[in-house]
PyMOL Python script that loads the backbone (N, CA, C, O; Angstrom):
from pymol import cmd

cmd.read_pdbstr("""\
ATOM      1  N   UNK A   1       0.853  -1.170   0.000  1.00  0.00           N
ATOM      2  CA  UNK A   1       0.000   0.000   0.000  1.00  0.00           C
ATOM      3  C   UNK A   1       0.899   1.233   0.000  1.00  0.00           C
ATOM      4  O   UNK A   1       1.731   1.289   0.906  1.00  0.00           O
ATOM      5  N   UNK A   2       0.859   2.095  -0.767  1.00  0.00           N
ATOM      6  CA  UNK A   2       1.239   3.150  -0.487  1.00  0.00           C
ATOM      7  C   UNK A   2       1.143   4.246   0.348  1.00  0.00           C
ATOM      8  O   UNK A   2      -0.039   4.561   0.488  1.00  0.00           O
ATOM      9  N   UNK A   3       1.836   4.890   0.905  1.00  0.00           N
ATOM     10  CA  UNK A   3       2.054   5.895   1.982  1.00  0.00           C
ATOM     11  C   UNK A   3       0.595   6.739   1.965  1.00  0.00           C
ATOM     12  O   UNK A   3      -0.150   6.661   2.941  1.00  0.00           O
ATOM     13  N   UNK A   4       0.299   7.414   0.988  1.00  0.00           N
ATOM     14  CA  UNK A   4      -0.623   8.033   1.029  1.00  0.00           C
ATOM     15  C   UNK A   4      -1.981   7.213   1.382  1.00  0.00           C
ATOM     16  O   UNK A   4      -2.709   7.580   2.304  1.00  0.00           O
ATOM     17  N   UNK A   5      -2.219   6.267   0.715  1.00  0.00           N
ATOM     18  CA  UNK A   5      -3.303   5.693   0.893  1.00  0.00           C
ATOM     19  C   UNK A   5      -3.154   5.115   2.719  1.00  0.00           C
ATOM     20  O   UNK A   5      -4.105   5.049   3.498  1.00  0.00           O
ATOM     21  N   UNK A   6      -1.845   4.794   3.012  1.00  0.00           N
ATOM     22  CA  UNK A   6      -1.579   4.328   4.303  1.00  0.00           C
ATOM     23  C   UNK A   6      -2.395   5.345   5.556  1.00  0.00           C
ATOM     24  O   UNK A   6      -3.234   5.110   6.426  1.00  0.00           O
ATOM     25  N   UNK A   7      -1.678   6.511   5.125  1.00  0.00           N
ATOM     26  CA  UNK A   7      -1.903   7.932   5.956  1.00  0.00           C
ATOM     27  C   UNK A   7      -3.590   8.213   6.246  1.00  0.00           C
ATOM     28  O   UNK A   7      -4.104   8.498   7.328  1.00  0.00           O
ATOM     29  N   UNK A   8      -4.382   8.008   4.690  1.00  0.00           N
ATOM     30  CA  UNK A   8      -5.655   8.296   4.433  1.00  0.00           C
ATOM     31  C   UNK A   8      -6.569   7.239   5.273  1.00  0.00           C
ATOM     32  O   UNK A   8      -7.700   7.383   5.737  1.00  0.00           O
ATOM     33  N   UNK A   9      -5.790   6.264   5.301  1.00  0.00           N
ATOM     34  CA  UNK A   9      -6.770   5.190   6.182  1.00  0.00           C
ATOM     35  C   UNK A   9      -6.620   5.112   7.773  1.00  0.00           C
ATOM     36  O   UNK A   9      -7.560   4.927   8.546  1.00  0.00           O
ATOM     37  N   UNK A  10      -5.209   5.294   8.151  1.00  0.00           N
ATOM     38  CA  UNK A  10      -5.173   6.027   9.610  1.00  0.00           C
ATOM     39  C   UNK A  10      -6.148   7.133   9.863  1.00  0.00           C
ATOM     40  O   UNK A  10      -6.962   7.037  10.781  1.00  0.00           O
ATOM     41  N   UNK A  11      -6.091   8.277   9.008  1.00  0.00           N
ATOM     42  CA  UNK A  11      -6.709   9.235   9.478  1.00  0.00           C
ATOM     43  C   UNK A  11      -8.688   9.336   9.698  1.00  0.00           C
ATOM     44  O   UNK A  11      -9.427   9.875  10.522  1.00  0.00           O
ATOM     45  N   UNK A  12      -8.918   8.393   8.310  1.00  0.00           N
ATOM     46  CA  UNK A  12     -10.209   7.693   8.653  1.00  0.00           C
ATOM     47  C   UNK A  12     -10.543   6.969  10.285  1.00  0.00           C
ATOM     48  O   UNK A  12     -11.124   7.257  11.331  1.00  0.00           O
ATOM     49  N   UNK A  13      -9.947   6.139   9.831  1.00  0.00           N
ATOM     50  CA  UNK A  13      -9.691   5.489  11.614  1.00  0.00           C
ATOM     51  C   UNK A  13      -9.618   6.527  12.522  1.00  0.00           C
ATOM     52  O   UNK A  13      -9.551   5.852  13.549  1.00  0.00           O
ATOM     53  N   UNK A  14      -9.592   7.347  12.790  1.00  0.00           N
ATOM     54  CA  UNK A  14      -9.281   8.244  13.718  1.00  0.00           C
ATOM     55  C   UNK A  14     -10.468   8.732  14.045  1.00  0.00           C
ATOM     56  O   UNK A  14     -10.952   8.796  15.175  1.00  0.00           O
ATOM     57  N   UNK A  15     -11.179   9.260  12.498  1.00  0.00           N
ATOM     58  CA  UNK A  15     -12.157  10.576  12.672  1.00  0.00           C
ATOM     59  C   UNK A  15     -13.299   9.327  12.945  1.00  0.00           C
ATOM     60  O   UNK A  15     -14.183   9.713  13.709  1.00  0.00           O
ATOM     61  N   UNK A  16     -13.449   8.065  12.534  1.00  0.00           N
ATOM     62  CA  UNK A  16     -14.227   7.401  12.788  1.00  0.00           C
ATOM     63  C   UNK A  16     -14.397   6.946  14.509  1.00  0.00           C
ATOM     64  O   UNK A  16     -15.367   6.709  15.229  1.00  0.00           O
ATOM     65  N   UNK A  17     -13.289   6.966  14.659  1.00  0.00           N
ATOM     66  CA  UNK A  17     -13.313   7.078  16.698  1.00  0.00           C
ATOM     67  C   UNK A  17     -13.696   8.383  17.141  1.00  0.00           C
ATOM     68  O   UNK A  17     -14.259   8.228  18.224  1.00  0.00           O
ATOM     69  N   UNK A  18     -13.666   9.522  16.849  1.00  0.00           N
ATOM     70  CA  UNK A  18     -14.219  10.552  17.278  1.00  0.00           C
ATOM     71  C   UNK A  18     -15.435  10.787  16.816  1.00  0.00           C
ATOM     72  O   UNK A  18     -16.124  11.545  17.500  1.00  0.00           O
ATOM     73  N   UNK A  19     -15.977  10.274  15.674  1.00  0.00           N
ATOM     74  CA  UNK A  19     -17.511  10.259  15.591  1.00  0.00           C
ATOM     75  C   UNK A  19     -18.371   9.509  16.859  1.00  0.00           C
ATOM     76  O   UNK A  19     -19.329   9.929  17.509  1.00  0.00           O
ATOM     77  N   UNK A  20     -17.646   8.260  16.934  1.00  0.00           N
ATOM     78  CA  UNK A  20     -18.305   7.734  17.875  1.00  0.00           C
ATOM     79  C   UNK A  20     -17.978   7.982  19.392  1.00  0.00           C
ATOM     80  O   UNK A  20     -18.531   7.274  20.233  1.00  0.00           O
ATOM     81  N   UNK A  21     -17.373   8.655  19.648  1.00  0.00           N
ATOM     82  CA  UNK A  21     -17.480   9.416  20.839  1.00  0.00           C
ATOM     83  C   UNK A  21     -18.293  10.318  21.171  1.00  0.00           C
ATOM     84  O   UNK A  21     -18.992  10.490  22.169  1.00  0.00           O
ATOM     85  N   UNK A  22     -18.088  11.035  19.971  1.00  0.00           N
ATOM     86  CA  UNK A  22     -19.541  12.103  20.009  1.00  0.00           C
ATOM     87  C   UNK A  22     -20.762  11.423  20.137  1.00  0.00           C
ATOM     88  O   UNK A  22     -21.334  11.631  21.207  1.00  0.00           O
ATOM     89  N   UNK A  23     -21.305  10.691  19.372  1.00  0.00           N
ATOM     90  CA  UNK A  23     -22.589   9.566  19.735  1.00  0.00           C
ATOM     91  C   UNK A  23     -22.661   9.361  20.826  1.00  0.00           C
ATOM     92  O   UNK A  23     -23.775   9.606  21.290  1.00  0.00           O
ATOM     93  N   UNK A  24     -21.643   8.849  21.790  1.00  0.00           N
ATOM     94  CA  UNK A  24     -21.649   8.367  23.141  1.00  0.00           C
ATOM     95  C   UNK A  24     -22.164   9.755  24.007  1.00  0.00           C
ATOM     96  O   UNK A  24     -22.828   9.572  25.028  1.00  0.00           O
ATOM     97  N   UNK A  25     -21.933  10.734  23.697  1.00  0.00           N
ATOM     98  CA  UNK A  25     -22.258  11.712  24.445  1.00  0.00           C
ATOM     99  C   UNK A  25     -23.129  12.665  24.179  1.00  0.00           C
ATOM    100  O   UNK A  25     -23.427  13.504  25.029  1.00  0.00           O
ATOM    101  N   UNK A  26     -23.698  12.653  22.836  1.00  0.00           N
ATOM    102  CA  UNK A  26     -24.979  13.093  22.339  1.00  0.00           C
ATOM    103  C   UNK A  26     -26.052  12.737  23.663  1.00  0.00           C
ATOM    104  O   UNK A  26     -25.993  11.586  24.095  1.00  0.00           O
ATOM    105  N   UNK A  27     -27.119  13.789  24.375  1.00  0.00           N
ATOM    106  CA  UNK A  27     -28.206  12.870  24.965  1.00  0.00           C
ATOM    107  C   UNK A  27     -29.159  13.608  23.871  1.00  0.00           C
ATOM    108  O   UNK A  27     -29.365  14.736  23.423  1.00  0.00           O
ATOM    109  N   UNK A  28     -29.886  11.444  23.632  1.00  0.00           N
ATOM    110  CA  UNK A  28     -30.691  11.909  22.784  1.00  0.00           C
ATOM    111  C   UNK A  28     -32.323  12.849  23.383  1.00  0.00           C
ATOM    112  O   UNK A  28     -32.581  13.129  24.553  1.00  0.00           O
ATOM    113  N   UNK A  29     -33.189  13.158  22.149  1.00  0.00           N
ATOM    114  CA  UNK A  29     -33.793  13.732  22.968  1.00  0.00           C
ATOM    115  C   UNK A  29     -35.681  13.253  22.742  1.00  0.00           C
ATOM    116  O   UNK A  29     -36.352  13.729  21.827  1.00  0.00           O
ATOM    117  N   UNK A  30     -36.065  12.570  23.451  1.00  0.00           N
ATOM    118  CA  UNK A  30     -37.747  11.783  23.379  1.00  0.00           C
ATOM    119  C   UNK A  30     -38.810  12.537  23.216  1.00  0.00           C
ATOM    120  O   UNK A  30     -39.461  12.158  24.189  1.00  0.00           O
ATOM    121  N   UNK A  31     -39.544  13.425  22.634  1.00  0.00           N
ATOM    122  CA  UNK A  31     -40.219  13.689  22.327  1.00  0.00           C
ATOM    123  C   UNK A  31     -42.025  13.539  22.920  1.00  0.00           C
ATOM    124  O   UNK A  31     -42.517  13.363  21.806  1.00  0.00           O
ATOM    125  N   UNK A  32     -43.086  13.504  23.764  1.00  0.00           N
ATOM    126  CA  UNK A  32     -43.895  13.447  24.058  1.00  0.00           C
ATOM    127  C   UNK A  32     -44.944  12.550  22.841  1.00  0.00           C
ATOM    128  O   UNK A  32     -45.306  13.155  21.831  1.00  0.00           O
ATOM    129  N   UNK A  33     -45.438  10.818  23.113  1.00  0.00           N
ATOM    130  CA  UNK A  33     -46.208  10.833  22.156  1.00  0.00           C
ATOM    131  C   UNK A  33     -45.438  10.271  20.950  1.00  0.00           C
ATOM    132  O   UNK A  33     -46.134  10.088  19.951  1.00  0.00           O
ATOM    133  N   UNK A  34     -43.844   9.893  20.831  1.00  0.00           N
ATOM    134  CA  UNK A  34     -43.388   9.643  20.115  1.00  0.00           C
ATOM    135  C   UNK A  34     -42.672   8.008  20.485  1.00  0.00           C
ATOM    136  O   UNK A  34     -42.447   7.826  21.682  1.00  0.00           O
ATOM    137  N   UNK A  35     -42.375   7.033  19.681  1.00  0.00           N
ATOM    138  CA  UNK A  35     -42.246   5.719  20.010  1.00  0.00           C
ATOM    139  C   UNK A  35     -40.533   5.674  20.208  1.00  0.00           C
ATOM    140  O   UNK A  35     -40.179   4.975  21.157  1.00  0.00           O
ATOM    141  N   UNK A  36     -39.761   6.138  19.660  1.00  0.00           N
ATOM    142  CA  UNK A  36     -38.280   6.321  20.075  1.00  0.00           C
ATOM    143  C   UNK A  36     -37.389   7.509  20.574  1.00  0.00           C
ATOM    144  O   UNK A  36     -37.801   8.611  20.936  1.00  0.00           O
ATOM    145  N   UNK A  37     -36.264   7.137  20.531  1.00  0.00           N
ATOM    146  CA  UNK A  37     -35.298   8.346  20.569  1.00  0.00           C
ATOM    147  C   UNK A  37     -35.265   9.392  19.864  1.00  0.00           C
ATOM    148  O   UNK A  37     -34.110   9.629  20.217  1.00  0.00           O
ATOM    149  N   UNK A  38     -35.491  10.227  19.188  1.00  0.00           N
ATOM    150  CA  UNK A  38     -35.125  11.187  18.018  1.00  0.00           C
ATOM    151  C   UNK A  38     -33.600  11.274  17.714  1.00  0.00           C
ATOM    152  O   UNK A  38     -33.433  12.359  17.158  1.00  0.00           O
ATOM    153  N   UNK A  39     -32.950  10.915  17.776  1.00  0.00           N
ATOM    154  CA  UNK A  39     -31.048  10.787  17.439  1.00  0.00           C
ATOM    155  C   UNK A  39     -31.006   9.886  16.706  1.00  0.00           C
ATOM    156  O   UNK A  39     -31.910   9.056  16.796  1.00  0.00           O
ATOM    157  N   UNK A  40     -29.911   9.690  15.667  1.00  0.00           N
ATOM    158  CA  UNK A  40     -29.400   9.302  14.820  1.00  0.00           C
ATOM    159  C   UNK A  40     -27.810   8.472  15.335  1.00  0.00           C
ATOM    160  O   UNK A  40     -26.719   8.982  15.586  1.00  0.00           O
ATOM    161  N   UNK A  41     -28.129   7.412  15.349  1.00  0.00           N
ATOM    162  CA  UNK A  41     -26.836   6.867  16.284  1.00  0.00           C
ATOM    163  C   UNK A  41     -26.169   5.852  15.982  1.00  0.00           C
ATOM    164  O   UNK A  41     -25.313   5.258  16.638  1.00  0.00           O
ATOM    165  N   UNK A  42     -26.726   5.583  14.584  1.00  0.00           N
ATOM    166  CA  UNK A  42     -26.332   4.941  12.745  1.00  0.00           C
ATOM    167  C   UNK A  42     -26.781   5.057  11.923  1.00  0.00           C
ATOM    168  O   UNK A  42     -28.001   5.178  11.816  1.00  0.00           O
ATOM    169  N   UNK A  43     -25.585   5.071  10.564  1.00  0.00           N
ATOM    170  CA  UNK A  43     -25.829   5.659   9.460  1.00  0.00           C
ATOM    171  C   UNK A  43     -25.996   4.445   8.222  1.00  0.00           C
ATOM    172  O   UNK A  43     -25.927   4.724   7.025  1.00  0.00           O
ATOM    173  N   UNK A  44     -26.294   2.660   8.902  1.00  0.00           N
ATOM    174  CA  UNK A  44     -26.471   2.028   7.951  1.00  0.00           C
ATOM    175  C   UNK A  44     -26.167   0.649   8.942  1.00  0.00           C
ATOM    176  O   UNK A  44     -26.019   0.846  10.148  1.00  0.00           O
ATOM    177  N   UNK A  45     -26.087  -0.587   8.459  1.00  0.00           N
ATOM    178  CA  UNK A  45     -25.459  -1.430   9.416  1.00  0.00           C
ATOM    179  C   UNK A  45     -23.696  -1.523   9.474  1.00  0.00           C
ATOM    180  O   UNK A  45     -23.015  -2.082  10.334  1.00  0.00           O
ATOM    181  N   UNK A  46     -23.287  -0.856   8.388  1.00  0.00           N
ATOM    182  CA  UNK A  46     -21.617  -0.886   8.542  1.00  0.00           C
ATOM    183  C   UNK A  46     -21.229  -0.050   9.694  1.00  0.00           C
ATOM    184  O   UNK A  46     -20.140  -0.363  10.175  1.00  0.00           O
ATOM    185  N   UNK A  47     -22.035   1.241  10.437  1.00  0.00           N
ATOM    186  CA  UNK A  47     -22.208   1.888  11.120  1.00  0.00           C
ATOM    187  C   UNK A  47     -22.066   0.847  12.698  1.00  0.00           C
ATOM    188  O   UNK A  47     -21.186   1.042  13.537  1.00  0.00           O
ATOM    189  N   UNK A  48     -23.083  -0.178  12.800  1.00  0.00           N
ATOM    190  CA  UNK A  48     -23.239  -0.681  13.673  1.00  0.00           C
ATOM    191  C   UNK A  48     -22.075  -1.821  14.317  1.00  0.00           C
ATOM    192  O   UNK A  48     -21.227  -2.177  13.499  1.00  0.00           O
ATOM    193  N   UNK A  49     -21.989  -2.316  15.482  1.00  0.00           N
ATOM    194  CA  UNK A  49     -20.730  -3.626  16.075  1.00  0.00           C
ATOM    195  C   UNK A  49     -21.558  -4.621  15.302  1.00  0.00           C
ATOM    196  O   UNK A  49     -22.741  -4.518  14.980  1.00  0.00           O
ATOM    197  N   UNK A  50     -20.540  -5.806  15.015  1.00  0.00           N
ATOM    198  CA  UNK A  50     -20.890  -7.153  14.757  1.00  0.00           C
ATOM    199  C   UNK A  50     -22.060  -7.618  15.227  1.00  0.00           C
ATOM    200  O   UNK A  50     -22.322  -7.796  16.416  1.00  0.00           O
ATOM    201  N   UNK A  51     -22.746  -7.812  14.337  1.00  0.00           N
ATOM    202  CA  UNK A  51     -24.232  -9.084  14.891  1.00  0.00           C
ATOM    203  C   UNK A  51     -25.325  -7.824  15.474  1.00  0.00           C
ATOM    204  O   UNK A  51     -26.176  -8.245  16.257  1.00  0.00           O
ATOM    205  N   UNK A  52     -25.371  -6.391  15.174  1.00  0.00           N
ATOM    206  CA  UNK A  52     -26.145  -5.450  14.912  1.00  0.00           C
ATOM    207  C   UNK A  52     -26.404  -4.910  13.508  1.00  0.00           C
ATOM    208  O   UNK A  52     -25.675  -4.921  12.517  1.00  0.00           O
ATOM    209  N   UNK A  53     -28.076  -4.266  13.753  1.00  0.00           N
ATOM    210  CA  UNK A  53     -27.954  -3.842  12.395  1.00  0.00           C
ATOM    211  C   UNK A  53     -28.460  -2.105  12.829  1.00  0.00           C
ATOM    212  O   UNK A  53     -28.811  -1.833  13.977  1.00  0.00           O
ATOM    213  N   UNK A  54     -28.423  -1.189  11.851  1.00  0.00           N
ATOM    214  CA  UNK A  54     -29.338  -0.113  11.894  1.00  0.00           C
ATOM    215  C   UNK A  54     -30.425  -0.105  11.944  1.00  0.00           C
ATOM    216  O   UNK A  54     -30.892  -0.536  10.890  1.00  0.00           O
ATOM    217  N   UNK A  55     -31.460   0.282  12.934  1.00  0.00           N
ATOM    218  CA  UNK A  55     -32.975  -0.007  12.954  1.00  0.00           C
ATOM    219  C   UNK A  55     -33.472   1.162  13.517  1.00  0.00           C
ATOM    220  O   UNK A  55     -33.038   1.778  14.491  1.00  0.00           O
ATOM    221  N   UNK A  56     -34.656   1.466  12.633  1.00  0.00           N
ATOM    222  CA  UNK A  56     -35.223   2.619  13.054  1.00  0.00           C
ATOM    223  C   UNK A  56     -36.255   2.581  14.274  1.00  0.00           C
ATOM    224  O   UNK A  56     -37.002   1.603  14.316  1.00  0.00           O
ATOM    225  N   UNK A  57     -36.379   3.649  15.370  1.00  0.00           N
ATOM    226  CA  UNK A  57     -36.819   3.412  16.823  1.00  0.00           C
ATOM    227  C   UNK A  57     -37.889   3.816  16.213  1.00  0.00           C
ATOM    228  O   UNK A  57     -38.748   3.320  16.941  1.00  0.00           O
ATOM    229  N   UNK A  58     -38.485   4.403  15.338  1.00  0.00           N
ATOM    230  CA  UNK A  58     -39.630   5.151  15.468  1.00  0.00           C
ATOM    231  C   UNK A  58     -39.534   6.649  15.420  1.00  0.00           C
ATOM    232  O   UNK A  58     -40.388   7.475  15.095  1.00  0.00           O
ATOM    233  N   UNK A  59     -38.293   6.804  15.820  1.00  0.00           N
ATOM    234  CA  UNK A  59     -37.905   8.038  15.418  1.00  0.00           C
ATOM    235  C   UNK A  59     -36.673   8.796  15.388  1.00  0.00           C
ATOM    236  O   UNK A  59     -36.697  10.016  15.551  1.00  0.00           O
ATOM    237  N   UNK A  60     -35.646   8.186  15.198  1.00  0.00           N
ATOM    238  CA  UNK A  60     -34.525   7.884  14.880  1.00  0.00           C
ATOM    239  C   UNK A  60     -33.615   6.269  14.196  1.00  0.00           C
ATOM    240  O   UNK A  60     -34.079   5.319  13.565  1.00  0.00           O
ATOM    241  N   UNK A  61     -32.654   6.463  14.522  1.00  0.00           N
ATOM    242  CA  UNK A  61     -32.072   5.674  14.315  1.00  0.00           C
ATOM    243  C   UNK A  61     -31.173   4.773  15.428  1.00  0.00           C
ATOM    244  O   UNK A  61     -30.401   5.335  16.205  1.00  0.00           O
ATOM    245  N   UNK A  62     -31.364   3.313  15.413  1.00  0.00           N
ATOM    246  CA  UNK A  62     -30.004   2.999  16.604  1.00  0.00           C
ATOM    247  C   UNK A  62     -29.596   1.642  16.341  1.00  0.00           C
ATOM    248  O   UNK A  62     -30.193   0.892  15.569  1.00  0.00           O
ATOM    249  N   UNK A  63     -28.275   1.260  17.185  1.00  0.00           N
ATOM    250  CA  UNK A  63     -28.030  -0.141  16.370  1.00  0.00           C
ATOM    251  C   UNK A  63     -28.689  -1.458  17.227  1.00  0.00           C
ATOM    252  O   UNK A  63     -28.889  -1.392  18.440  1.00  0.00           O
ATOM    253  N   UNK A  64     -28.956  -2.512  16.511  1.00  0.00           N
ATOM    254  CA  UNK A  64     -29.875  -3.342  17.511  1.00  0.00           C
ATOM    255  C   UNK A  64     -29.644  -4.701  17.612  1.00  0.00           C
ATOM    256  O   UNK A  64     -29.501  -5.091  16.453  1.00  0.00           O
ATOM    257  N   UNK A  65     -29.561  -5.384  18.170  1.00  0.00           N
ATOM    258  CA  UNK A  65     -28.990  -6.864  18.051  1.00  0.00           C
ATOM    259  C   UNK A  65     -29.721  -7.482  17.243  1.00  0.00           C
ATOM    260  O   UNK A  65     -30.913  -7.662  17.492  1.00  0.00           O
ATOM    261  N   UNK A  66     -29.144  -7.918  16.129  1.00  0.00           N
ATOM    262  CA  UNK A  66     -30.143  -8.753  15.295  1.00  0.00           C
ATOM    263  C   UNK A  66     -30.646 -10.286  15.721  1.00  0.00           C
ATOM    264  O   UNK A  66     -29.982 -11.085  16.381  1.00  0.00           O
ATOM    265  N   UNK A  67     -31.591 -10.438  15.338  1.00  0.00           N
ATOM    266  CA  UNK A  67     -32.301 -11.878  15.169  1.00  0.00           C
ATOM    267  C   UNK A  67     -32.903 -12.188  14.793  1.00  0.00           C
ATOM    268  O   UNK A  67     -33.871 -11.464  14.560  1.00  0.00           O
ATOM    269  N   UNK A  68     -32.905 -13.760  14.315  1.00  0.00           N
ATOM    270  CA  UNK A  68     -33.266 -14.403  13.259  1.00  0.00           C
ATOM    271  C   UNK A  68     -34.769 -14.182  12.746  1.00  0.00           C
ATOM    272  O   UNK A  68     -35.665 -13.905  13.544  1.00  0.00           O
ATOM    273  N   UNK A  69     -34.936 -14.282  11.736  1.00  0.00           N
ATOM    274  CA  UNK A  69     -36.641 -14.335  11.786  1.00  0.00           C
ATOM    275  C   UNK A  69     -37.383 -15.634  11.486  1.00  0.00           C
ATOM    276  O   UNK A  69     -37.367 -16.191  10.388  1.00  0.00           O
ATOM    277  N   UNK A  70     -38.076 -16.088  12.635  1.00  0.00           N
ATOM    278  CA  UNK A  70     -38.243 -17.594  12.467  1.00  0.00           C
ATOM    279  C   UNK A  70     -39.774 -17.786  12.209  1.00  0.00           C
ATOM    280  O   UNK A  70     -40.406 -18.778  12.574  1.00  0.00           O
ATOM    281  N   UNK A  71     -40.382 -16.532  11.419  1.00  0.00           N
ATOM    282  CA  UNK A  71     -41.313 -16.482  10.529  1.00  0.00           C
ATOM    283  C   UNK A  71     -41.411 -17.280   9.301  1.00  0.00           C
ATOM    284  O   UNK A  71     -42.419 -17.698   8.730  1.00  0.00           O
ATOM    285  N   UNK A  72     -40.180 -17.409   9.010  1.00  0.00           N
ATOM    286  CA  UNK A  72     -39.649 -18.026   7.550  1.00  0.00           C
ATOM    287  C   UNK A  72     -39.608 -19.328   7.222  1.00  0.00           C
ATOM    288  O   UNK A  72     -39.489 -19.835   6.106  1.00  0.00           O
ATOM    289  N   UNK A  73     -39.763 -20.049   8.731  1.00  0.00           N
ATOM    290  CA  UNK A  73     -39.280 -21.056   8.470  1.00  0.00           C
ATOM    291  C   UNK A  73     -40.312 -21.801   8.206  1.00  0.00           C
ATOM    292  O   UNK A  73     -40.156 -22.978   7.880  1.00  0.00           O
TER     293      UNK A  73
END
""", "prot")
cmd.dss("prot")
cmd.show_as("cartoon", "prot")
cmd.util.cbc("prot")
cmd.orient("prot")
């Protein structure tokens, strides 16, 4: 890999740990009458840890432990 591309992916890594710090300290804020959080606290499931996905509360966004759907079967 080259240096630059080396540098560019450290620095990703980085700003991607300070995004999620900020998340950690965002308080979200509930709304009266409303079924979730209003905050945004992923931006997709790549967003989310292993074996979570992005799921919407109802009124935001958050990451959620997935499971199976045994509707299907």
């Amino acid at each position: 890999m080259k240096l630059g591309g080396f540098l560019l992916l450290v620095a990703l890594l980085m700003l991607s740990s300070e995004v999620q710090e900020l998340q950690a300290a965002v308080r979200p804020v509930k709304f009266p009458g409303t079924i979730g959080l209003c905050a945004e606290f992923c931006f997709g499931d790549d967003s989310c840890p292993s074996g979570q996905k992005c799921c919407s509360n109802g009124c935001g966004h958050s990451c959620q432990t997935a499971v199976p759907d045994v509707s299907r079967r």
